[in-house]
N, C-alpha and C positions, 0 to 999 in steps of 0.2 A: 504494500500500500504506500503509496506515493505521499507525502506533507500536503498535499492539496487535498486526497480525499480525507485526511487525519483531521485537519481544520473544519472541512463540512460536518464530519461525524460529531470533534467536539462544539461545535455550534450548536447542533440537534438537541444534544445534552444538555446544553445552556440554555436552551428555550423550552426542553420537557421539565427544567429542573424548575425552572422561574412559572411555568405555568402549575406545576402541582403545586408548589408554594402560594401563588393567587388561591387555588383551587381551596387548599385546608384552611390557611385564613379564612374565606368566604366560610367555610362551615363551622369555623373555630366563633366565628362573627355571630353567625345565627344560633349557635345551639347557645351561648351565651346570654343573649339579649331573650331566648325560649326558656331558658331557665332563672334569669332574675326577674323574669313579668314584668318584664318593663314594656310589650307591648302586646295589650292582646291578641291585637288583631294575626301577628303572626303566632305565636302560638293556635288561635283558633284556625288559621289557613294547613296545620299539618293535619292531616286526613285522622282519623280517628281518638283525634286531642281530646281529653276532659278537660275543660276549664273550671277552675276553683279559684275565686279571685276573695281572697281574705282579707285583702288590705283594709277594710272597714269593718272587720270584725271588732265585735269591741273585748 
């Protein structure tokens, strides 16, 4: 393998690495915000969710 196709390969790598990394942020983001109920609406958007909102329980 020739330094040219080495360079393509590690480029690929550099852009499947940086997009998983978007990728679990994005889900690090949402399962976060899903478990401090900070907003319902997305908690209610995940398909078979119970919502229990006790914030005003006394």
């Amino acid at each position: 393998m020739n330094r040219n196709n080495r360079s393509h390969v590690n480029d690929a790598w550099n852009v499947s690495v940086i997009a998983l990394v978007v990728v679990l942020a994005g889900l690090l983001y949402a399962f976060g915000a899903a478990m401090s109920g900070d907003s319902l609406r997305l908690t209610e958007s995940v398909r078979g969710a119970e919502v229990f909102d006790t914030r005003n329980l006394p």
